[in-house]
C-alpha positions in Angstrom: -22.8 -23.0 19.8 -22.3 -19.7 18.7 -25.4 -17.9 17.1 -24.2 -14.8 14.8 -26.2 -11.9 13.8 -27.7 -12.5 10.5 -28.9 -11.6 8.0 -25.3 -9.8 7.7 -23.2 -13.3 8.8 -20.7 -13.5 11.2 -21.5 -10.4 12.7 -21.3 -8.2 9.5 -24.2 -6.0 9.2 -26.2 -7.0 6.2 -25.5 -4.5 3.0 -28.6 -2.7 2.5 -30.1 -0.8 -0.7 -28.5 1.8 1.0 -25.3 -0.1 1.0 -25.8 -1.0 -2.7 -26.5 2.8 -3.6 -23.2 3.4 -1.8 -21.0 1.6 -3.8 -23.1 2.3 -7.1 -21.6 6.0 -6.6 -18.1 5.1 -6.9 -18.0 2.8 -9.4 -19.8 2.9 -12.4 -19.6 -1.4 -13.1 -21.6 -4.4 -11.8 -20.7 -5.1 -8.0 -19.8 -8.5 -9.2 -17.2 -7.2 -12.2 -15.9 -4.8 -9.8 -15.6 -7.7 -7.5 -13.8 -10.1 -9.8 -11.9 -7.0 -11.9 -10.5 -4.5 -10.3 -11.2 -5.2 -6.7 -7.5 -5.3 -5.2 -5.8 -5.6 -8.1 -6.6 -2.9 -11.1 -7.6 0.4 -11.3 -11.2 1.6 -12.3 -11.9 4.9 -13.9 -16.0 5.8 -13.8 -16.9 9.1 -15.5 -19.7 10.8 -13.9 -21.9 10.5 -16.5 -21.7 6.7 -15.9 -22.6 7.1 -12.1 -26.2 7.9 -10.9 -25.9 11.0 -8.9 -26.0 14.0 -11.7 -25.4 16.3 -8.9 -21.9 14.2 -8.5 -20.2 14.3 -4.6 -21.6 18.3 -3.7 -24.3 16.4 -1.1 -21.2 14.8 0.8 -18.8 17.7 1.3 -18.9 21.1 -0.8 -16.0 23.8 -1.0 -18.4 26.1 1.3 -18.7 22.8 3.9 -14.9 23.0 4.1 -14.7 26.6 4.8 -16.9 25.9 7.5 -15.3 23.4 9.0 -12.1 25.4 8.6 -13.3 28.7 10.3 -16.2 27.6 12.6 -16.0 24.4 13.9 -13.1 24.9 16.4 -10.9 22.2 14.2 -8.1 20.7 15.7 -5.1 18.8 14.7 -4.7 15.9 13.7 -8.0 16.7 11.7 -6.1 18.8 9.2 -2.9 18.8 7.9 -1.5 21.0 5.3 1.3 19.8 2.8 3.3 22.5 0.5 5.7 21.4 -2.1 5.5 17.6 -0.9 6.4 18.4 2.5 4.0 18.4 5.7 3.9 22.2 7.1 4.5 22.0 11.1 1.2 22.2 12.7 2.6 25.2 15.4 2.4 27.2 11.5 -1.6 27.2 11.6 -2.6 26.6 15.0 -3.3 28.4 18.4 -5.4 29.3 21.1 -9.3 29.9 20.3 -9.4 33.0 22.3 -11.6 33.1 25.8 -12.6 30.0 27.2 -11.0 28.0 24.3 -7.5 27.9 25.3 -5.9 24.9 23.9 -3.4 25.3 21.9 -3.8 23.4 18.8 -6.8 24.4 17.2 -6.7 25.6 13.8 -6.5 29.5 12.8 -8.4 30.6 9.8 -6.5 33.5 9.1 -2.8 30.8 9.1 -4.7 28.7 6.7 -5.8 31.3 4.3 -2.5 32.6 4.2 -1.0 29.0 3.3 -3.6 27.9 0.9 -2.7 31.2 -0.7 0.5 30.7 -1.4 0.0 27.7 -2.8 -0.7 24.9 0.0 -2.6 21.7 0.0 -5.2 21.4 2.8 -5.7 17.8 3.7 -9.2 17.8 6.4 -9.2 14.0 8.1 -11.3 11.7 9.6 -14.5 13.3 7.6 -15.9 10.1 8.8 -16.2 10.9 12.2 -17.0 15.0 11.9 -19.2 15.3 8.9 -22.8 13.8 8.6 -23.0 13.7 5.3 -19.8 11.8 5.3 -20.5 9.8 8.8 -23.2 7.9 6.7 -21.6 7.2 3.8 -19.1 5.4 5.3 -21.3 3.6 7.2 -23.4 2.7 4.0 -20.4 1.8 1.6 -18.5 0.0 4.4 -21.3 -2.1 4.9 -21.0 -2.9 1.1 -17.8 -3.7 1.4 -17.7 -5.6 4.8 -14.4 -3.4 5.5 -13.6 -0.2 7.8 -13.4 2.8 6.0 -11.6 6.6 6.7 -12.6 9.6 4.5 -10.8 12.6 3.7 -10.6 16.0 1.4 -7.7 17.5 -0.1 -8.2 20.8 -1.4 -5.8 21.8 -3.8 -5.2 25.8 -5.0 -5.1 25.7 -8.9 -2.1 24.6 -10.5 -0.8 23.0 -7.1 0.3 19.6 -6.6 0.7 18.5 -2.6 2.5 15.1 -2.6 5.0 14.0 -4.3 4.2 10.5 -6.3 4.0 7.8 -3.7 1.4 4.9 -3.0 -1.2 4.4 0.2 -1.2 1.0 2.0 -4.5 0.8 2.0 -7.0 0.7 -1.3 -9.0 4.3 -2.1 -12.1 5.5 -3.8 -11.2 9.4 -5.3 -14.1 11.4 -5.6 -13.7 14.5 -7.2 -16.4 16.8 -5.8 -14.9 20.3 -7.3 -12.8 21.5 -10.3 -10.6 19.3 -12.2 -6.8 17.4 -11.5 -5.0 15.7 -13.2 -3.8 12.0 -12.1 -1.0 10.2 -13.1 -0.8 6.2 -12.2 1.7 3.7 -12.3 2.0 0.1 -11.6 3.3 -0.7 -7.9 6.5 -1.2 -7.4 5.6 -3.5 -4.3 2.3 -5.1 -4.8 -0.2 -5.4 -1.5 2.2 -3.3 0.5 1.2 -3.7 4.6 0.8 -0.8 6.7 4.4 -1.5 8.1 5.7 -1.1 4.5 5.3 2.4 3.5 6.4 4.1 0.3 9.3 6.1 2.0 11.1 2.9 2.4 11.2 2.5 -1.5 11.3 6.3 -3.0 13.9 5.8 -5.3 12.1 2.8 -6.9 9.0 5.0 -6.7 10.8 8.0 -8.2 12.0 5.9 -10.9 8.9 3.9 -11.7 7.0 7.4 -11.9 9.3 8.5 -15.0 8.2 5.9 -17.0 5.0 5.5 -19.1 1.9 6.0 -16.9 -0.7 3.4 -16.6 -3.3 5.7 -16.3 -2.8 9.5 -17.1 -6.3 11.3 -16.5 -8.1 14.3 -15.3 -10.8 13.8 -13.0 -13.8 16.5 -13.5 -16.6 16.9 -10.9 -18.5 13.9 -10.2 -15.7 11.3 -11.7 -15.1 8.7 -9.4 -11.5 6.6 -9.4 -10.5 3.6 -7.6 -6.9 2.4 -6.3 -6.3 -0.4 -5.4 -3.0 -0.4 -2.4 0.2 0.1 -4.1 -0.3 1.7 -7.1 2.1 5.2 -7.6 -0.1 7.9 -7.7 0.7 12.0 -7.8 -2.2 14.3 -8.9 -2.3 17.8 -9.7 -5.0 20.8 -9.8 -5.1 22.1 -13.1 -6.8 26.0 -14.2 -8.5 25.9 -10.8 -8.8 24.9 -7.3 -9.9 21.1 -6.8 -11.7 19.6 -4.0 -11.7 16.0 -4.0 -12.7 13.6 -1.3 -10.4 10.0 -0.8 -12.1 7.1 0.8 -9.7 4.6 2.5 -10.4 1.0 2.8 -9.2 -0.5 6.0 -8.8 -4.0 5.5 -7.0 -6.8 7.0 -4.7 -8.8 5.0 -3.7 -12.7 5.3 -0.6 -11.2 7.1 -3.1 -10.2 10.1 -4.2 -13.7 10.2 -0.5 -14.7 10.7 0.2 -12.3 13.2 -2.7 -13.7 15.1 -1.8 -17.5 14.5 1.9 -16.3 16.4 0.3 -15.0 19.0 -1.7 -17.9 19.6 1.6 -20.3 18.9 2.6 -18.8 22.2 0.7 -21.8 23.2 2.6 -24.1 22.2 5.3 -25.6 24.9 7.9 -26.8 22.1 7.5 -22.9 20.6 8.3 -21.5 23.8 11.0 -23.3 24.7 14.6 -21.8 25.2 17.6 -22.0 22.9 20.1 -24.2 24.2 23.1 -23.6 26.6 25.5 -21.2 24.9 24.3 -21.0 21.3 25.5 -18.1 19.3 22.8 -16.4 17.8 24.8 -14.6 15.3 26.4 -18.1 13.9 24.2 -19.6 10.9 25.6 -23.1 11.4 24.7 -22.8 15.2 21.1 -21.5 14.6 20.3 -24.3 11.3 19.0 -27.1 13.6 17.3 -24.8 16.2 15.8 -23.1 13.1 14.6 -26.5 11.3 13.7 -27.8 15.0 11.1 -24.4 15.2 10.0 -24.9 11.8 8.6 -28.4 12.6 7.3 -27.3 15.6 5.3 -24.4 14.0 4.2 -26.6 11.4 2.7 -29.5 13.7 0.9 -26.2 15.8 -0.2 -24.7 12.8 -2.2 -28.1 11.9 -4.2 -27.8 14.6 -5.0 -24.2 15.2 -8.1 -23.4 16.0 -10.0 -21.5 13.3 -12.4 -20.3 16.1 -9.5 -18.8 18.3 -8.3 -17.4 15.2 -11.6 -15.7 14.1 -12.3 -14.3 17.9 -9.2 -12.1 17.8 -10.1 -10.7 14.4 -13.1 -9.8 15.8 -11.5 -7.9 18.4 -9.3 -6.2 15.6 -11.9 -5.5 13.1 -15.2 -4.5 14.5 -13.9 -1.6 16.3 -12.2 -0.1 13.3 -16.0 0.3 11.8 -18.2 2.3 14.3 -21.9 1.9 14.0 -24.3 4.5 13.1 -24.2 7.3 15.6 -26.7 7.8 18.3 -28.2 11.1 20.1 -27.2 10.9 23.6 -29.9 13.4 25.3 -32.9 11.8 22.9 -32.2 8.3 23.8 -31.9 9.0 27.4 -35.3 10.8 26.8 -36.8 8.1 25.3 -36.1 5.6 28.1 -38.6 8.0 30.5 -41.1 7.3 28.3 -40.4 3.8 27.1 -43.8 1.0 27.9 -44.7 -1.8 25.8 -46.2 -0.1 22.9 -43.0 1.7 22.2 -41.3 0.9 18.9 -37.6 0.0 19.0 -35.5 -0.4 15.6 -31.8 -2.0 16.0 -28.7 0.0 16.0 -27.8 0.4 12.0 -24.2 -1.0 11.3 -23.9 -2.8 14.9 -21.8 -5.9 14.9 -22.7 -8.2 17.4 -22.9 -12.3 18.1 -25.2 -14.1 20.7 -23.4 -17.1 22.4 -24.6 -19.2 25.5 -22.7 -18.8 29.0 -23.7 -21.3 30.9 -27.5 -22.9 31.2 -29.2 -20.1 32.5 -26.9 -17.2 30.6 -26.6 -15.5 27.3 -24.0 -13.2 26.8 -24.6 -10.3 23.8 -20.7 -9.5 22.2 -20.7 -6.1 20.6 -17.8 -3.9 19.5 -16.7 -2.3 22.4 -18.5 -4.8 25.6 -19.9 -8.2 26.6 -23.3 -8.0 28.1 -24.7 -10.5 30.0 -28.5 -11.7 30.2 -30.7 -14.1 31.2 -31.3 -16.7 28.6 -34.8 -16.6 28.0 -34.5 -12.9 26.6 -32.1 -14.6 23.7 -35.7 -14.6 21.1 -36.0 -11.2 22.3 -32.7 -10.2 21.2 -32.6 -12.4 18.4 -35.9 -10.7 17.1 -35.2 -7.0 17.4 -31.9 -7.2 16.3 -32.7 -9.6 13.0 -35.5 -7.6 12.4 -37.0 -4.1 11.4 -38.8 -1.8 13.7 -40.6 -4.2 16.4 -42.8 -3.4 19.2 -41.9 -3.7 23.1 -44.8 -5.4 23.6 -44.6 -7.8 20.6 -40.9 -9.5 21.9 -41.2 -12.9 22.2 -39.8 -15.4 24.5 -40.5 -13.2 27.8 -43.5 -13.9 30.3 -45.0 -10.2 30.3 -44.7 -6.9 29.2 -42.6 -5.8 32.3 -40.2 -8.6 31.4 -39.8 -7.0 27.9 -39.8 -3.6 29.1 -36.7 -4.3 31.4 -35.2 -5.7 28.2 -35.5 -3.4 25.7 -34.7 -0.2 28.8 -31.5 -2.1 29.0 -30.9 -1.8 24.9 -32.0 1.1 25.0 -29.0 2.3 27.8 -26.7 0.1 25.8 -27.0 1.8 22.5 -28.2 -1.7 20.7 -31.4 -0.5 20.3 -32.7 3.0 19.5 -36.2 4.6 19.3 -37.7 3.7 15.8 -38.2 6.5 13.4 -42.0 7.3 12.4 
C-alpha cells in the first residue's frame, strides 16, 4: 500500500503559517468564505487597508527591482514581452547581443525598452516566479495554500496607457497593485471555466460586445489593493495620472477536463475501444457512423465503470507536481555540506517537496518525487518517513537503521538528491 507524505496528503506539502500569511495578503476574507464565495466563481475586491501588510506588495517587486532586472540582469526573452496599443511588439524591436562574451541574440536592451515604455508601451516581465526571490517564495508559500501551481508576473504600465485590449485569462489570478493606481473594468464571462485550449481570441466579438455593456466591477486599484479573477471574467485595465506597477498571480489548475483526458488515455486499454471501424464505412455519412457511435458509447461507458481511480490519480501526479517546483536549493553549499556531514549533523526536509513512499518488492522501497524515482532499501523507510514528516532532525537520531554509518549513508544520499538540506540554525 501506498504511504503518502503527510501531514500535507497525497503528496501535497502541508500549508504552513507561512502558507496562511500568503493567502491572508491577497484576500482580505476568511479562507473558508473565500473558499465557498468567490473561489472559481466571483470576483473579490480587498482594499489594502483590509489586508495586513501596511507596506502593501513593495517587499515582493518595487519599480527600482524592475529597473534592475530590466538593465542588469542580462534578461532574456520570453521573460519580457512588451505590448503597445493591444498588440505584442516583435521581440527583434528590444533585443540583441550583450556585447563581449554575451553574444546571444535575444537578450533584452535597456536603451529599446526605455525608448518603448516612453512612448507609451506596456512592459510585461514573466516567470517572476522563477527569477525573483522575493517572488520565488511567495509562490511557493501561497501555492501551498492553495494546493495549485502558480506563475507570477508584473505589468508596468506608463500613465494613462492601457496594454491589452479587454479579454479574459484561462486560468484564475490574484492582481496586486504594488505602484500607482489603474483602473479595472470587469465583466461577466462570456464562456464560463474556459480551458487553456479555449482562449479569448476564439470569441472577440462576444468579448468586444460583452465589454460595452454595464461593468460588473468598475474600480481603481491603489497601492496595496489586492483583486481576484476568477478564469473567464473580461477584464481591461488602465493606468490613470501615473505609471502603475502591478504584479498578476496565475493559478495553474487542472480542471475535471484533465481528468477526462487522462481517463482516454487510459481507455486505450480497452480491446472493444480500440477496435477498427468496419469494412468500408463512410466516415462522413451520419447514418453510417449512428451504430458505430452508439456501439463506442457503450463500450466507454462499461470501461469507464471500472477505471481505476489509482491509475487515474498516478498520471495526475505526473501532470501536476512538476508544474509547482519546490523551494530552491544552493548548489555549492549543499555539496559543501555533504564533506562535512556525520551523525550529529541536522537535516531539515526540502520545503514544498512532493513526494510518496511505496514498497517495491520485500526488501525495496522506492521514494517518488517530482522529477525521479529513487530506490532504497526498506528498512531506511522510518528514516525517510521521519525526516521528511518532521522538522529539523538529527543524523544520528533516524530511526529504523542499525548505526550511525547506516544513517549517515542515508541522509549523504538526501542530501545529493535535494530531499533533504542542511537545517538552518
Amino acid at each position: 500500500m501506498t504511504t503518502i507524505a503527510p501531514p500535507g496528503g497525497h503528496g501535497r506539502p502541508a500549508a504552513t503559517s507561512a502558507a496562511a500569511r500568503a493567502l491572508a495578503r491577497c484576500v482580505a476574507v476568511e479562507p473558508e468564505k473565500f473558499a465557498a464565495a468567490h473561489w472559481g466563481t466571483a470576483p473579490l475586491l480587498s482594499r489594502a487597508a483590509e489586508l495586513p501588510n501596511p507596506d502593501g506588495f513593495t517587499d515582493l517587486l518595487s519599480p527600482a527591482d524592475a529597473d534592475e532586472l530590466l538593465s542588469r540582469r542580462g534578461l532574456r526573452t520570453p521573460f519580457l514581452r512588451i505590448a503597445k496599443d493591444g498588440q505584442l511588439v516583435p521581440a527583434a524591436r528590444y533585443t540583441g547581443g550583450g556585447g563581449a562574451g554575451a553574444e546571444i541574440g535575444d537578450q533584452v536592451l535597456d536603451e529599446r525598452v526605455l525608448e518603448l515604455y516612453a512612448s507609451g508601451a506596456t512592459l510585461v516581465l514573466q516567470g517572476l516566479h522563477r527569477t525573483w526571490p522575493a517572488l520565488v517564495d511567495l509562490a511557493r508559500d501561497l501555492g501551498a495554500a492553495l494546493a495549485q501551481p502558480l506563475q507570477v508576473n508584473a505589468y508596468l504600465t506608463p500613465a494613462g496607457s492601457q496594454g491589452f485590449a479587454t479579454h479574459y485569462d484561462t486560468h484564475d489570478v490574484f492582481v496586486l497593485q504594488v505602484d500607482g493606481r489603474k483602473r479595472w473594468r470587469i465583466h461577466p464571462p462570456v464562456l464560463p471555466d474556459p480551458l487553456e485550449r479555449q482562449p479569448w481570441g476564439g470569441r472577440a466579438d462576444e468579448v468586444s460586445a460583452t465589454a460595452q455593456g454595464p461593468a460588473a466591477l468598475d474600480v481603481v486599484l491603489e497601492p496595496g489593493d489586492a483583486l481576484y479573477l476568477p478564469r473567464g471574467w473580461l477584464h481591461s485595465a488602465q493606468a490613470q495620472e501615473a505609471s502603475s506597477l502591478h504584479l498578476t498571480v496565475g493559478i495553474r489548475a487542472l480542471t475535471r477536463y484533465a481528468i477526462v483526458e487522462e481517463l482516454l488515455s487510459l481507455a486505450a486499454a480497452d480491446a472493444r475501444l480500440r477496435a477498427g471501424l468496419p469494412f468500408g464505412t463512410d466516415v462522413t455519412d451520419p447514418e453510417a457512423i449512428e451504430p458505430e457511435l452508439s456501439e463506442t458509447v457503450e463500450a466507454l461507458r462499461d470501461w469507464l465503470l471500472r477505471a481505476d481511480p489509482a491509475a487515474v490519480a498516478d498520471r495526475l501526479r505526473a501532470r501536476a507536481w512538476p508544474a509547482a517546483r519546490p523551494a530552491p536549493i544552493r548548489p555549492l553549499a549543499q555539496a559543501a555540506a555533504l564533506d562535512t556531514l556525520d551523525a550529529d549533523t541536522r537535516l531539515a526536509p526540502r520545503a514544498g517537496l512532493r513526494w510518496q513512499l511505496a514498497p517495491a518488492g520485500p526488501e525495496r522501497v522506492t521514494l517518488r518525487l517530482f522529477d525521479r524515482t529513487l530506490t532504497l532499501p526498506a528498512q531506511c523507510e522510518p528514516a525517510l518517513r521521519a525526516l521528511l514528516t518532521g522538522a529539523a532532525t538529527r543524523v544520528g537520531d533516524l530511526p529504523g537503521l542499525d548505526d550511525d554509518a547506516d544513517r549517515v549513508v542515508l541522509a549523504r544520499r538526501l542530501l545529493r538528491e535535494a530531499v533533504a538540506v542542511p537545517a538552518e540554525g
